[in-house]
C-alpha positions in Angstrom: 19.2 106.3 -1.6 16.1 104.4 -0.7 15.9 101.2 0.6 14.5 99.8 -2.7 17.5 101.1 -4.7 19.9 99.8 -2.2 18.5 96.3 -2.6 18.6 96.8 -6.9 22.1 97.8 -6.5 22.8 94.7 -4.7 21.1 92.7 -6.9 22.9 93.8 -9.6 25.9 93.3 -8.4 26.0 90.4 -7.1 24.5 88.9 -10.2 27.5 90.4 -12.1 29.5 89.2 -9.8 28.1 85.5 -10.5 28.5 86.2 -13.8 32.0 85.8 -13.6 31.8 82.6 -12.2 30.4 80.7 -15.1 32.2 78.0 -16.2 31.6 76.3 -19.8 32.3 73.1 -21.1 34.8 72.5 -24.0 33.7 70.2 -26.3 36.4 67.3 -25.8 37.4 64.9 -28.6 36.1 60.8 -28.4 40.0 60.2 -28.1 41.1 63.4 -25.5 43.6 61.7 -23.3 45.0 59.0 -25.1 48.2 60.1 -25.4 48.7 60.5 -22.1 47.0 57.0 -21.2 49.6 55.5 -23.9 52.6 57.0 -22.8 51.4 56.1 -19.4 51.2 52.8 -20.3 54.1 52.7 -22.3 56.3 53.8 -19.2 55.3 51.2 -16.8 57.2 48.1 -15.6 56.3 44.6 -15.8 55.6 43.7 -12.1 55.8 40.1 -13.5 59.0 40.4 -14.9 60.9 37.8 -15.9 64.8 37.1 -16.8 66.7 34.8 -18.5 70.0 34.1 -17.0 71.0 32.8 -13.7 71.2 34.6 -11.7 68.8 37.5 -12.6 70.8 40.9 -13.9 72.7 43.1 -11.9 72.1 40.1 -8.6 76.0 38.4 -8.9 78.7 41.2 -7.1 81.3 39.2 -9.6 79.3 39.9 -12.4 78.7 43.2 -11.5 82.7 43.6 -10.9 83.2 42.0 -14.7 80.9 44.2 -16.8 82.2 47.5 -14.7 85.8 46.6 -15.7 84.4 45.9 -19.5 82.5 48.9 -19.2 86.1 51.1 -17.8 88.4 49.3 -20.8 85.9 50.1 -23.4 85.1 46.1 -23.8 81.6 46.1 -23.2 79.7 42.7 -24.3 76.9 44.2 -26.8 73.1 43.2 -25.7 71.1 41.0 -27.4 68.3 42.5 -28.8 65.1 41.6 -26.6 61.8 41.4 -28.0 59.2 43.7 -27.3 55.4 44.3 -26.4 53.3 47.1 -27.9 50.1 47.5 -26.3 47.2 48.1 -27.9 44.7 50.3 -27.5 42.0 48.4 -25.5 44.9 48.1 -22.8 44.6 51.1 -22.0 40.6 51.4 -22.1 40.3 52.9 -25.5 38.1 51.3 -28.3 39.7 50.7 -31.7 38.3 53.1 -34.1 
């Protein structure tokens, strides 16, 4: 083989090689990740959190003692229901469509 040849072969090669590293871009919806950002969003805890009671849940050992004996005899106080939040979309840096 001559020198010439050697250096086509190489060339072609190497640009088939290449050729297999080509990457395209899907075409991603307006809205692609939302879900995750909302469950994300949905998931985390008030920091600011606050209680009513005194003193705050699960902070009183005798308390504590009192619902885990409820809890053993089958005598557990029901909740009451608490109200909640459901954030929207702009929360979670979506725009309302």
């Amino acid at each position: 083989m001559s020198a010439r040849q050697i250096l086509l072969l190489a060339v072609a090669l190497a640009s088939a090689g290449l050729a297999g590293c080509v990457q395209t871009q899907p075409h991603l919806g307006a809205d692609f990740g939302y879900a995750l950002r909302a469950a994300t969003v949905a998931q985390i805890a008030n920091p600011d959190a606050v209680y009513s009671g005194d003193p705050a849940p699960g902070s009183s050992g005798p308390r504590v003692a009192a619902a885990q004996e409820r809890y053993r005899t089958g005598k557990v106080i029901e909740p009451i229901g608490a109200a909640s939040t459901i954030s929207s979309a702009a929360s979670i840096g979506m725009e309302a469509k």
